[in-house]
MARDO-552048 format. One record per atom (N, C-alpha, C, O): residue in three letters; x, y, z. Coordinates in steps of 0.02 Angstrom, whole numbers, plus 50000, padded with zeros to 5 digits. Layout:
// residues N
ALAXYZ
...
// end
This chain:
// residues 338
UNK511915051447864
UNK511275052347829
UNK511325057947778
UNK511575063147799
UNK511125057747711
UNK510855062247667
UNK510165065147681
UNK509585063147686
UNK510525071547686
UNK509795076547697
UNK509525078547612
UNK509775079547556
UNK508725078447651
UNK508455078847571
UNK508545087047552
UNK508705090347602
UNK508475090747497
UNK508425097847481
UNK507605099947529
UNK507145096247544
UNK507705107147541
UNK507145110847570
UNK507235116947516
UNK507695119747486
UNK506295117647523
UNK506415124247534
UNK506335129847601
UNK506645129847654
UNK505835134147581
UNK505845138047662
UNK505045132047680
UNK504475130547659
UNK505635130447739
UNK505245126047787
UNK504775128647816
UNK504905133547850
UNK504065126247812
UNK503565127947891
UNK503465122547966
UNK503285116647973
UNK503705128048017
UNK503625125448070
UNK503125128148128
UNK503135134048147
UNK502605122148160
UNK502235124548196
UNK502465125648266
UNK502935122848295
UNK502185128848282
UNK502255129048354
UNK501755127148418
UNK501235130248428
UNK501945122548455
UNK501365120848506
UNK501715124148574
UNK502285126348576
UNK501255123848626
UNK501385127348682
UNK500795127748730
UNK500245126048708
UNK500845129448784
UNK500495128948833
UNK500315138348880
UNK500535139648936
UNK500135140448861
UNK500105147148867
UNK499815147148959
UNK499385143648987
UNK500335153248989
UNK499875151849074
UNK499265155949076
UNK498795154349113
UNK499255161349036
UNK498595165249044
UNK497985163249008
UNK497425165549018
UNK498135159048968
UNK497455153648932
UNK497305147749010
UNK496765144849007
UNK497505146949040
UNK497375141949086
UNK497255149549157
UNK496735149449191
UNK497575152849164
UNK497365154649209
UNK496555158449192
UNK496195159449241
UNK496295160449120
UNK495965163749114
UNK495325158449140
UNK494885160049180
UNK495405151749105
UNK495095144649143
UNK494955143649183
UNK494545139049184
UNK495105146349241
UNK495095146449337
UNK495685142149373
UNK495625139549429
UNK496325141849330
UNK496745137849348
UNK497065141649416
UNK496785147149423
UNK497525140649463
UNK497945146549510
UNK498705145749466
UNK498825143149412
UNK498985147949499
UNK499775151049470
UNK500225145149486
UNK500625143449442
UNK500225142649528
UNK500485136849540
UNK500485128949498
UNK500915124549494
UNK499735129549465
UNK499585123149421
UNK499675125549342
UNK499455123649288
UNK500065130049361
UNK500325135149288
UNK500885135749316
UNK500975141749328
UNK501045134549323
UNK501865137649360
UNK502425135349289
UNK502865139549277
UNK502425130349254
UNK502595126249205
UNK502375131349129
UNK502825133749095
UNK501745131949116
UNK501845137049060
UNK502135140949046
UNK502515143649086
UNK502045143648960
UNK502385150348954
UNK502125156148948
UNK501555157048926
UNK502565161348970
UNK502355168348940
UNK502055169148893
UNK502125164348854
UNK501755172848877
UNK501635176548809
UNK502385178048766
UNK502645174648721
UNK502555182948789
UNK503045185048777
UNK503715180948737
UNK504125183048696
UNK503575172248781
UNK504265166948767
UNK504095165048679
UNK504485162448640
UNK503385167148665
UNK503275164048609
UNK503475167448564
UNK503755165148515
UNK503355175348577
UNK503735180548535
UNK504305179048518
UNK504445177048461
UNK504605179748551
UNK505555177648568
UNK505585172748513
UNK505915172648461
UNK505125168548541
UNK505355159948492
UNK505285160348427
UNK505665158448381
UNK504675163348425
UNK504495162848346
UNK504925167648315
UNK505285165448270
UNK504985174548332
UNK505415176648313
UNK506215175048275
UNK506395175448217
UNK506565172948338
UNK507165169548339
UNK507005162348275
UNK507445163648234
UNK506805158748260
UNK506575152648226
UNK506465157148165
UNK506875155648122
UNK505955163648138
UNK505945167348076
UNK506785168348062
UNK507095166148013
UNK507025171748111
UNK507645174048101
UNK508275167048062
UNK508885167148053
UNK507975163948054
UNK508305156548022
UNK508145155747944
UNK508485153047900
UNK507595158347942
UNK507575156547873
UNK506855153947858
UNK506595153747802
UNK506505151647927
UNK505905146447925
UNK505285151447925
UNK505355157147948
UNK504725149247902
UNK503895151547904
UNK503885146747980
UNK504235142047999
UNK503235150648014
UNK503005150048074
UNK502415147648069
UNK502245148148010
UNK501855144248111
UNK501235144648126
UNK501135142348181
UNK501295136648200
UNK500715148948228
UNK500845147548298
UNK499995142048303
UNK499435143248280
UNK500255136248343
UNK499565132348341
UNK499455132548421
UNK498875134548432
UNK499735131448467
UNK499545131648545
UNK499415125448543
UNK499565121348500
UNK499025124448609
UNK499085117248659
UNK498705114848630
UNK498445117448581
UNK498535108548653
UNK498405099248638
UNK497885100948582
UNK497925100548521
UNK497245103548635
UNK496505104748588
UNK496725108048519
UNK496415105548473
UNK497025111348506
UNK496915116948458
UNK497555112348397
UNK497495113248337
UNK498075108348422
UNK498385105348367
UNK497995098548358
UNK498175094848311
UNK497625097048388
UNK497265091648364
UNK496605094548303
UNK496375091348256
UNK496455100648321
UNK495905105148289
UNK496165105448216
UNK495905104848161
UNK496665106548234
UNK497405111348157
UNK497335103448114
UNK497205103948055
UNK497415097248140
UNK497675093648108
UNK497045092148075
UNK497075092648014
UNK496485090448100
UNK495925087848069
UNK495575091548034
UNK494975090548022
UNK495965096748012
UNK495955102847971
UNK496225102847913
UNK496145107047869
UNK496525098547912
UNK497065096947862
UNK497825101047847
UNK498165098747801
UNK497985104747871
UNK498535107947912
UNK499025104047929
UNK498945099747972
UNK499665104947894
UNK500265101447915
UNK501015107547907
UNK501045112847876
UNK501485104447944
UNK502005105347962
UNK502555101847924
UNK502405096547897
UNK503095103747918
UNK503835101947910
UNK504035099547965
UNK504155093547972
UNK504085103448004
UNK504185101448092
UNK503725106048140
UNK503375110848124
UNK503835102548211
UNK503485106948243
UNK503785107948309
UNK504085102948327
UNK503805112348347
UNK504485115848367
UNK503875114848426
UNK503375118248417
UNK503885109948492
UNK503425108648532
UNK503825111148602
UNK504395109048612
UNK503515115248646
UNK503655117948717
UNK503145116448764
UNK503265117648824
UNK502415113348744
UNK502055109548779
UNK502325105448831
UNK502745100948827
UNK501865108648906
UNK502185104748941
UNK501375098648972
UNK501415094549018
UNK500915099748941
UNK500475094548968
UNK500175097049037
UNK500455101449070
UNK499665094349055
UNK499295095749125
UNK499165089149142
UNK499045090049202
UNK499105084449136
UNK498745078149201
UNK499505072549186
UNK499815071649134
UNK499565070549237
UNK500005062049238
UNK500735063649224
UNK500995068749201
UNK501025057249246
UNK501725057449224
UNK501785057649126
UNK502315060249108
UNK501295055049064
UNK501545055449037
UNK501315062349004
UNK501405062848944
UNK501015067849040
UNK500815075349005
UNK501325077548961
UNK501095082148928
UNK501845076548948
UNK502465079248935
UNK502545076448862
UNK502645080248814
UNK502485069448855
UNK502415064948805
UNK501695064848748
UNK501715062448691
UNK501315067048769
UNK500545067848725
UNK500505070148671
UNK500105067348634
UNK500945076648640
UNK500975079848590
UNK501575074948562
UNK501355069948533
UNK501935075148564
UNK502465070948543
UNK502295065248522
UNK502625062448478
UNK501835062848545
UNK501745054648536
UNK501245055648501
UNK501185050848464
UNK500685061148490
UNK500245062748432
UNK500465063748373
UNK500195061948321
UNK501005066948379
UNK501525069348331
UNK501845064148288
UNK501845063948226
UNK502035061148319
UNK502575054148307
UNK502035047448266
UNK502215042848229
UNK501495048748284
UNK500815044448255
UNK500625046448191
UNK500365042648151
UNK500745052648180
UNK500645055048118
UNK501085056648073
UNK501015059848021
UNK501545054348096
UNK502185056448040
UNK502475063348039
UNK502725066147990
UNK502415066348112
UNK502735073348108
UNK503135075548132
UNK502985078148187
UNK503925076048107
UNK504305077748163
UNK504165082948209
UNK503745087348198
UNK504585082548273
UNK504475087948343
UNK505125088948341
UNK505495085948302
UNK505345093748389
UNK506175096248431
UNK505905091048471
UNK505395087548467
UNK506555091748523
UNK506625087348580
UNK506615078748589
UNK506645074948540
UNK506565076648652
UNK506565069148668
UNK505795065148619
UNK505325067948590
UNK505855062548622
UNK505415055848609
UNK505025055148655
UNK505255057848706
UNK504435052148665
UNK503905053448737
UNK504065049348782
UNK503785049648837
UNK504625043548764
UNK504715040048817
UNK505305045248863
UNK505205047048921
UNK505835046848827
UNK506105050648876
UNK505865057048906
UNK506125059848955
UNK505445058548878
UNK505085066048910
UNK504875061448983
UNK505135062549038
UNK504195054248967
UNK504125054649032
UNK504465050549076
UNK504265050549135
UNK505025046349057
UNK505635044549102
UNK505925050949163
UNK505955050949225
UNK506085055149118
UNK506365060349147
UNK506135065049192
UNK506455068749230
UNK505255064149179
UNK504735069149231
UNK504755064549283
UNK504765066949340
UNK504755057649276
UNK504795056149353
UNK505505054549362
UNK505885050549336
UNK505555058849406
UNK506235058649449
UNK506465050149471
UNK507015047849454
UNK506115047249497
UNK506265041649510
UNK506615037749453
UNK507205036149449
UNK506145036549414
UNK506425030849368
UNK506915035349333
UNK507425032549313
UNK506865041049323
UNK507625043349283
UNK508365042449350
UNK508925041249328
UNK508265043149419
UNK508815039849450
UNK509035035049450
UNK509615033449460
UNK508535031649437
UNK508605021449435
UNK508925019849350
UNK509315015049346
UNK508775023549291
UNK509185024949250
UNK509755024749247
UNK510045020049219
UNK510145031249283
UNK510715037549274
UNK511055029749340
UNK511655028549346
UNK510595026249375
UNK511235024549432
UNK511315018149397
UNK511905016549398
UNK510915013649363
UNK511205007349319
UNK511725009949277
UNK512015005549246
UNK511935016249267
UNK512345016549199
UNK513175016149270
UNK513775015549256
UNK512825016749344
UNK513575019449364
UNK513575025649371
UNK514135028149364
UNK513045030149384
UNK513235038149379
UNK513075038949464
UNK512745035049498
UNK513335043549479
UNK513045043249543
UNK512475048049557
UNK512365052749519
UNK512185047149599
UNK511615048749634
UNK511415049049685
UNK511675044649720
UNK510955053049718
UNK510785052349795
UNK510485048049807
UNK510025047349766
UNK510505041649877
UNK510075038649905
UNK509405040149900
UNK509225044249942
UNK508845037949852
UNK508255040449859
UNK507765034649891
UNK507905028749901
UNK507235037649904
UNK506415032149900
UNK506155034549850
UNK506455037949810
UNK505485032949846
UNK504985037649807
UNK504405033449843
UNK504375027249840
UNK503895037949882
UNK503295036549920
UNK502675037549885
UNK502595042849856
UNK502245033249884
UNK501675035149869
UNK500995037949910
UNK500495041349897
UNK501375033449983
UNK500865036450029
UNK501145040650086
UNK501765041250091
UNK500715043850134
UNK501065044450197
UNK501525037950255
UNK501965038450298
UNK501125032350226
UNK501355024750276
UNK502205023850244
UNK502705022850277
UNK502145024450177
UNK502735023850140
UNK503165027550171
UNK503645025150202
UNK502995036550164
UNK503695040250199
UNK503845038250242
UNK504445038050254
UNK503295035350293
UNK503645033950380
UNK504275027550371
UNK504755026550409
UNK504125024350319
UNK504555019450323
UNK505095020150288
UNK505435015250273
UNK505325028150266
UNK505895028650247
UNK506425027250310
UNK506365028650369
UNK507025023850270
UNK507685022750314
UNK508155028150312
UNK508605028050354
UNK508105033550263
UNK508875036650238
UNK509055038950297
UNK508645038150343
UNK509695042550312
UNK509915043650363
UNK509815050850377
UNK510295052250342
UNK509545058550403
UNK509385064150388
UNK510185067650397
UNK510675064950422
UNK510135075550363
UNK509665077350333
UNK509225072350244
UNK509455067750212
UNK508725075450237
UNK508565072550196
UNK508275078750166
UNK508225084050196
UNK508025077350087
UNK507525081750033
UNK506965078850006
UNK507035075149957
UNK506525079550024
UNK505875081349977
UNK505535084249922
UNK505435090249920
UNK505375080749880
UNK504905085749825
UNK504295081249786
UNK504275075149779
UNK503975084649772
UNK503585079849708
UNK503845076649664
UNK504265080149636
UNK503785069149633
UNK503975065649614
UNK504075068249515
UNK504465066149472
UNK503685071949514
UNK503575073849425
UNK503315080149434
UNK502695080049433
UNK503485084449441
UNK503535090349449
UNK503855095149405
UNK504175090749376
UNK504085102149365
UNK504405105049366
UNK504415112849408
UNK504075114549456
UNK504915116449371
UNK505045122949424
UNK505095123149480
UNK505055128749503
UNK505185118449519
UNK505535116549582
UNK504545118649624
UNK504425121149679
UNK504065116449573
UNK503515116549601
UNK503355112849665
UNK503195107249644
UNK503305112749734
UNK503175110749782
UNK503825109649816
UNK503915104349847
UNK504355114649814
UNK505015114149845
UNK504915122049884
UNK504795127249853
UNK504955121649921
UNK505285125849975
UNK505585126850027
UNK505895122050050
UNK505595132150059
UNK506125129450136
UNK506135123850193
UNK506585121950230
UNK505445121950186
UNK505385117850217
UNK505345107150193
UNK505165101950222
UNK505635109150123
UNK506015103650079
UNK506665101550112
UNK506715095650094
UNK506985102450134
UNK507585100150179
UNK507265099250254
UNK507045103250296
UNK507345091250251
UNK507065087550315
UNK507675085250342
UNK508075081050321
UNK507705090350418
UNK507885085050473
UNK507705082050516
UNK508065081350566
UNK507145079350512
UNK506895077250596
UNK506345071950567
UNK506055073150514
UNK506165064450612
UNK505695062050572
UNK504955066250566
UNK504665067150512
UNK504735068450632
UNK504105072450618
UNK503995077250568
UNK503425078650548
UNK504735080850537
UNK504595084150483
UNK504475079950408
UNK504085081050361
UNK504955074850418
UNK504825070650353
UNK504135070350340
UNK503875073350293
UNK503635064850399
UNK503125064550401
UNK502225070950375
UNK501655070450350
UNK502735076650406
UNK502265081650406
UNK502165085050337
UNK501655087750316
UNK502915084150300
UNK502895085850221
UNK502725081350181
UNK502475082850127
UNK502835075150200
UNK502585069050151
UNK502015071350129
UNK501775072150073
UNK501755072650204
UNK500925068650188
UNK500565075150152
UNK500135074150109
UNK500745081750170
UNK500515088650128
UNK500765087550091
UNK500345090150054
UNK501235085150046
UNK501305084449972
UNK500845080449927
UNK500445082349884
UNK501045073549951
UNK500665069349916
UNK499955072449927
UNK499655071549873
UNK499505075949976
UNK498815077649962
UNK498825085049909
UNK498365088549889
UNK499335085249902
UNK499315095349850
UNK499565091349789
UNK499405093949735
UNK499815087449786
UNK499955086149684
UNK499685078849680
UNK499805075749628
UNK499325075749733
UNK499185070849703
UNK499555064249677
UNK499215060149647
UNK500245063149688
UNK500825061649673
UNK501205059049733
UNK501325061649788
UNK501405052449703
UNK502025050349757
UNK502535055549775
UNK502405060449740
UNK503095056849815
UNK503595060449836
UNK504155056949827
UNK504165050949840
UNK504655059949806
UNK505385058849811
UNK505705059649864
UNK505735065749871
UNK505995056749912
UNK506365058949979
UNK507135054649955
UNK507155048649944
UNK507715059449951
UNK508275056649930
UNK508885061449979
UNK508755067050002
UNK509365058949985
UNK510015061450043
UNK509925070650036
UNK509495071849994
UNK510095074350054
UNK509995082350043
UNK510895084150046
UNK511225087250088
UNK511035081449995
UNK511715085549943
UNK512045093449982
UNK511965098349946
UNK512275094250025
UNK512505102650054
UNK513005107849998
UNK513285113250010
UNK512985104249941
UNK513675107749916
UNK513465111449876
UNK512895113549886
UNK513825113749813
UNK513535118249753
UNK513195115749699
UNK513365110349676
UNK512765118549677
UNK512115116349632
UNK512255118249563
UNK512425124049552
UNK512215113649512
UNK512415118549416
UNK511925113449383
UNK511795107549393
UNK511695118349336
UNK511135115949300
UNK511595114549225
UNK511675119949195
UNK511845109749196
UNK512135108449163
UNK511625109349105
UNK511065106749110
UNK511845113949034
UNK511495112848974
UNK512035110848880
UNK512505113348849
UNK511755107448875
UNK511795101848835
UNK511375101148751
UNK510765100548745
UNK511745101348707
UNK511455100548643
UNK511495095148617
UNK511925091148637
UNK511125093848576
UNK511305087148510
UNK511025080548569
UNK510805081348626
UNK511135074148532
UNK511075068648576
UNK511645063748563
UNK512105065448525
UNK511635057148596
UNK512155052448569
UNK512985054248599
UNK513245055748653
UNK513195053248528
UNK513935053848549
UNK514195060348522
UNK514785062148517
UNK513485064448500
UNK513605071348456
UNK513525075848510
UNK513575081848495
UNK513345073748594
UNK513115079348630
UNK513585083648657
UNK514075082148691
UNK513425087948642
UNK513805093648654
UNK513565098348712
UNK513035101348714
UNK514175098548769
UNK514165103448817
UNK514085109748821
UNK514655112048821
UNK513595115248824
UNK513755120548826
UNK514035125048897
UNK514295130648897
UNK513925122248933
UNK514115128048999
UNK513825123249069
UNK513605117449064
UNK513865126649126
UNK513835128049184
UNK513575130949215
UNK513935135249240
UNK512665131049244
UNK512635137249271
UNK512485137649345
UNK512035134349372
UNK512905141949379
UNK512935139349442
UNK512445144849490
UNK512585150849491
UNK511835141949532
UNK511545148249563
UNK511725148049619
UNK512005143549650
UNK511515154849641
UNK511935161149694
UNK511475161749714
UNK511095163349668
UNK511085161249783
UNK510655163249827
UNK510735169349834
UNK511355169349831
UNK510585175149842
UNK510515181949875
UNK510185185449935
UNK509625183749954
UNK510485189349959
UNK510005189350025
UNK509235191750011
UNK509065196149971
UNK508845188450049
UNK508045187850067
UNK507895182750001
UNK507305183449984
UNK508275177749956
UNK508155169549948
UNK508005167849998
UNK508125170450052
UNK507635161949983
UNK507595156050011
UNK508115151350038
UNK508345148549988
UNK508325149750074
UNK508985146850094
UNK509175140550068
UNK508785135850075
UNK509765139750037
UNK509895132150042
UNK509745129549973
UNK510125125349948
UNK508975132849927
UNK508815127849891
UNK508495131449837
UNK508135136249851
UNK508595129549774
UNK508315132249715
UNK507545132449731
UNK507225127649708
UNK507225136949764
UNK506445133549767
UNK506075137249716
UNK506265140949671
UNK505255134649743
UNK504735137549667
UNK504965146749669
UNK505095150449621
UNK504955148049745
UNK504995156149734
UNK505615157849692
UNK505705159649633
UNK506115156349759
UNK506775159749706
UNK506955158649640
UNK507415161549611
UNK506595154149615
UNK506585152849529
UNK506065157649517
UNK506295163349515
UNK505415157349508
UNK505165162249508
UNK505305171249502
UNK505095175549464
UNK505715171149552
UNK505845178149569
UNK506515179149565
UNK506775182749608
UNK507085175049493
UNK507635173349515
UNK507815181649484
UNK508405183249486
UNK507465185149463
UNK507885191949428
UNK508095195549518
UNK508685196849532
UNK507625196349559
UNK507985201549619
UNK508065192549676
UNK507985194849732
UNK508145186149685
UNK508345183149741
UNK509005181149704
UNK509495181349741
UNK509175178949621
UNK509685172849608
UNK510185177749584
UNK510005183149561
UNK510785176049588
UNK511375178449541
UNK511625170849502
UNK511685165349530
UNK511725172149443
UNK511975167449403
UNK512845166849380
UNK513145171649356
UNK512995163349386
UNK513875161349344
UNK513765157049302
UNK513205154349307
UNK514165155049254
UNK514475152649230
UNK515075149049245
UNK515575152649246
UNK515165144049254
UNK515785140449314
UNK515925134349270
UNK515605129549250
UNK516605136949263
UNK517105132849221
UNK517855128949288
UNK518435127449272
UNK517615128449343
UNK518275125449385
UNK518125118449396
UNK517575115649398
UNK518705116249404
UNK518665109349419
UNK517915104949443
UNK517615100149418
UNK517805109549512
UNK516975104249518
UNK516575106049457
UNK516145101649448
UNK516545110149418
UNK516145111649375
UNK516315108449300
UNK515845107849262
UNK516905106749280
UNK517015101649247
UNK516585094649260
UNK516255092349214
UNK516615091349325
UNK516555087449335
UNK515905085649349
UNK515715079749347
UNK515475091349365
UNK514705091849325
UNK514565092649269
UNK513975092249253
UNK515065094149220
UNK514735095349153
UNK514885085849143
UNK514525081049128
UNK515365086349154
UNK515675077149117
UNK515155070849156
UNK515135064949138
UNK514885072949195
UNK514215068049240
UNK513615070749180
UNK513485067649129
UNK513275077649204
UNK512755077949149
UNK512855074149085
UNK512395070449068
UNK513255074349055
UNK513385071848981
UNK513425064448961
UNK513275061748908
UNK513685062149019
UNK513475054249037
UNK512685052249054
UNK512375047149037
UNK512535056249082
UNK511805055849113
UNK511365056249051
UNK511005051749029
UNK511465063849020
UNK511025063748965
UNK510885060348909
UNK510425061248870
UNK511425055448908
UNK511505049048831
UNK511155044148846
UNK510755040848814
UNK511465043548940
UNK511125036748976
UNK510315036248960
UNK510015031048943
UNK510065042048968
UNK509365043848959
UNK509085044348886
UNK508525042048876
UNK509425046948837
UNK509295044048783
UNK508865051348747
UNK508515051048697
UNK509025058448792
UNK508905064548782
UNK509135065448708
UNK509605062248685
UNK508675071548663
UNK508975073648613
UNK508845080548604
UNK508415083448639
UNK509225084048553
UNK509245093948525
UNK509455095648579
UNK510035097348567
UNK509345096548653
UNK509515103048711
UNK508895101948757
UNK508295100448749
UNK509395103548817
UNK509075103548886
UNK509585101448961
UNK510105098148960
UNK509405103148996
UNK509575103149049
UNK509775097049107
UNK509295093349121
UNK510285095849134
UNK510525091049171
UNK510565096749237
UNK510745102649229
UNK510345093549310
UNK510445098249380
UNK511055092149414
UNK510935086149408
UNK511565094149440
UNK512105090549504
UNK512215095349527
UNK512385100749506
UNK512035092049608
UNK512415095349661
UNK512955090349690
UNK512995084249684
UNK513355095049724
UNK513955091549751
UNK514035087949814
UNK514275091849855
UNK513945082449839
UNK513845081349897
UNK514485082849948
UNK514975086249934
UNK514365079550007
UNK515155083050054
UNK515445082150045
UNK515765086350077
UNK515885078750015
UNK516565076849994
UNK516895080649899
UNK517455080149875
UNK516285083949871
UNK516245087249826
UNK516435083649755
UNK516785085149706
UNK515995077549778
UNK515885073549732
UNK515155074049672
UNK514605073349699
UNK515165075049599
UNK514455076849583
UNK514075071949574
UNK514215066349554
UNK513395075149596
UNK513045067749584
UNK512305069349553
UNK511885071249594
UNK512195069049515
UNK511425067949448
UNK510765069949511
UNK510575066449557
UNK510625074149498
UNK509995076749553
UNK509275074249489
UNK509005068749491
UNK509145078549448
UNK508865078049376
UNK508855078249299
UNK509385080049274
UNK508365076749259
UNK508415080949193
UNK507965081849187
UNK507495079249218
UNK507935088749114
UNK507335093249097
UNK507645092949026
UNK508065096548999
UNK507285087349003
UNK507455087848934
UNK506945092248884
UNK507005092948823
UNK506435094948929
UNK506055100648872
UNK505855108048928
UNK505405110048965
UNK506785110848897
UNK506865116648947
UNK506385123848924
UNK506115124548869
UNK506365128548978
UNK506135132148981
UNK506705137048907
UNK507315136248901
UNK506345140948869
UNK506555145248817
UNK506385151448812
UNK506315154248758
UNK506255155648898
UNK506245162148883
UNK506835165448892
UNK507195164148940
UNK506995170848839
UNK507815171848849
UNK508085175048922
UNK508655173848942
UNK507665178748955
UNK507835180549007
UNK507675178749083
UNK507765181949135
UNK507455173849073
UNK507085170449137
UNK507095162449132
UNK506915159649184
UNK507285158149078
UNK507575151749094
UNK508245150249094
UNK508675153449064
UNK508315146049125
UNK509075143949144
UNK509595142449070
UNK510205143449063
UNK509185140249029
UNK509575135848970
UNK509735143248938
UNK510315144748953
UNK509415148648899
UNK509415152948885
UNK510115157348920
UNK510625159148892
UNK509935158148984
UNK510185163949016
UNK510995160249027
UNK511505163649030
UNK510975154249033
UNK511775151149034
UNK512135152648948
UNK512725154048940
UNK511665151948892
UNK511875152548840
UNK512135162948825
UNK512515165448783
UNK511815165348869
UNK511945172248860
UNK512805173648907
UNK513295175948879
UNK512775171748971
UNK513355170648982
UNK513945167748956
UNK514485169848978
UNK513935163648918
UNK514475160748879
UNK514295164248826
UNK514595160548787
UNK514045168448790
UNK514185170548719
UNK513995167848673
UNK514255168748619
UNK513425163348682
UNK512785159548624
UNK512335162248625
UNK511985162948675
UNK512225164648567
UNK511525169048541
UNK510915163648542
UNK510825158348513
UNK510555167248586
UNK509775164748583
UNK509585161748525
UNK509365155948522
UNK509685167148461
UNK509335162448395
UNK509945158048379
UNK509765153448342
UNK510415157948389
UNK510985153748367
UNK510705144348405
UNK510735138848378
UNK510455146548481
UNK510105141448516
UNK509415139348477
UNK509205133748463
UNK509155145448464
UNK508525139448436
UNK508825138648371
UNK508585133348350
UNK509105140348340
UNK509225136848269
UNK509545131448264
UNK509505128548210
UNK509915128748313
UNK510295121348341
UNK509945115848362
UNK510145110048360
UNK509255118648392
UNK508835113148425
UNK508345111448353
UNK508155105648343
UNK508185116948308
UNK507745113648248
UNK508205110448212
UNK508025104848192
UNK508955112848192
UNK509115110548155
UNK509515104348162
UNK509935102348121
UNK509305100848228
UNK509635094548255
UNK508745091648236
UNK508585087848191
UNK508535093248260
UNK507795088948227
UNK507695087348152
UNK507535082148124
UNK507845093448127
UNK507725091748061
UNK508195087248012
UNK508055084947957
UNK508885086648057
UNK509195080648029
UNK509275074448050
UNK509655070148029
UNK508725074148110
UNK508725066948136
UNK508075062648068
UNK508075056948045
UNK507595068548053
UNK507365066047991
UNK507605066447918
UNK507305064547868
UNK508265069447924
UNK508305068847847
UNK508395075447793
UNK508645075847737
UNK508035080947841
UNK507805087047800
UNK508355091247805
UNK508665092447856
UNK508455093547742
UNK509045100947765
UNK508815105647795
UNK508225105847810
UNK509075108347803
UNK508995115147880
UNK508885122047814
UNK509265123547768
UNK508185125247833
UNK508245131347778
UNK508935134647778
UNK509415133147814
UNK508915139047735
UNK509555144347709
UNK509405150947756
UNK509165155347720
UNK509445152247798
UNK509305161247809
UNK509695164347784
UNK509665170447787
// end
């Protein structure tokens, strides 16, 4: 493709702020998914530092406000993560995409492929990738009639931040299956995922570009610490990963062999710019496609995609300037000059 000439580009910014929703009467938990204050600083920042003009617009209401305002964009650099349904994720995007405006990231079908866990396994396992034995329940009658063999895992079906995962997400016994089913599905409203429970090591694989241009960046492998949560990336120890998680960077053989699964996974899916692939290793230390988060968290010191890019020696703005400037040539546009 020929990119057309720019000049200094303007890009908006949408987002989902947690203290605008908590100020709302939301709790911390149905925010658990927003951002800081702070991540926007960072972003916008890092994105000036390129070369580009900014305009911070915020969530759904207020870019729908901007537009019928007559207010437009070059691109718009979207971290919106939505509040109701599997396709919350997809709304801005697909508003976006209606009007002729490019976004970063997936397309709204893969945003909400990918929020539900289910159909992105049923994906990733037609291509041949492997995966854990799952169900996905909608009711409590459903869980009982799971077959898998225990242990087993639980979580909400479209979820992020390992929202409704905790210690008591690793089921062995049927009465426990039963007893978490049915408190899940009544706290999110949402079918459950119950799929084999993987014992081995966990890496959140992150990933740029899309296609046959995607490019691997790293490995990041978490380290429970003592007084974690045992066993499992949950909402807390993500949460609280500065004093529960230690992080690596893991370049050995199983960790090859999670990056070379994510990267299969993420084309299979049809992901684009950057984001996140999770495998854990099952017993035989074989990897196998747990999820994707194709619209990752971007605070530099507290999301995974970020904080793996700091361990390998990729500059934050070097990261966001890769994710606009893979957008802006899927339309055409040259990438400003900084």
């Amino acid at each position: 493709m020929t990119l057309a000439p720019a000049g200094r580009l303007k890009i908006g910014l949408t987002y989902d702020l947690r203290d605008d929703y908590i100020a709302a009467g939301f709790d911390e938990e149905a925010t658990a998914e927003f951002d800081r204050a702070d991540t926007i600083e960072f972003l916008e920042r890092a994105i000036r530092s390129r070369g580009y003009q900014t305009e911070r617009i915020g969530r759904l209401d207020r870019l729908i406000d901007a537009y019928r305002s007559g207010r437009r964009w070059d691109l718009v650099f979207n971290i919106a993560e939505g509040l109701h349904g599997f396709g919350r994720e997809s709304v801005i995007p697909a508003l976006l995409e209606s009007w002729g405006i490019p976004c970063t990231f997936s397309d709204p079908l893969v945003l909400a492929v990918s929020l539900h866990k289910g159909v992105a396994k049923r994906i990733v396992r037609d291509q041949g990738i492997a995966t854990p034995d799952f169900a996905v329940c909608a009711t409590p009658r459903e869980v009982a009639q799971v077959s898998l063999p225990f242990p087993l895992f639980i979580k909400p079906v479209a979820e992020g931040t390992s929202k409704g995962v905790d210690a008591s997400s690793v089921i062995r016994d049927q009465a426990s299956l039963l007893a978490v089913g049915r408190k899940l599905i009544d706290r999110f409203g949402q079918p459950v995922l119950v799929e084999t429970f993987l014992p081995g090591r966990e890496f959140t694989v992150c990933l740029l570009g899309d296609g046959d241009e995607t490019e691997v960046i790293g490995a990041l492998e978490v380290h429970l610490l003592d007084g974690a949560d045992a066993n499992v990336y949950t909402y807390r120890n993500k949460e609280d990963c500065e004093e529960l998680v230690r992080y690596s960077a893991a370049s050995d053989a199983p960790a090859q062999a999670a990056m070379t699964l994510a990267r299969r996974a993420w084309i299979a899916l049809g992901a684009r710019d950057a984001g996140r692939v999770d495998v854990r290793l099952d017993p035989a230390g074989k990897a196998n496609f747990i999820e994707c988060n194709p619209l990752p968290g971007l605070h530099p010191h507290h999301s995974d995609l970020p904080i793996l890019c700091g361990l390998v020696g990729y500059p934050y703005e070097k990261l966001v300037g890769r994710i606009v400037e893979s957008a802006l040539a899927r339309v055409g546009i040259a990438p400003t000059e900084s």
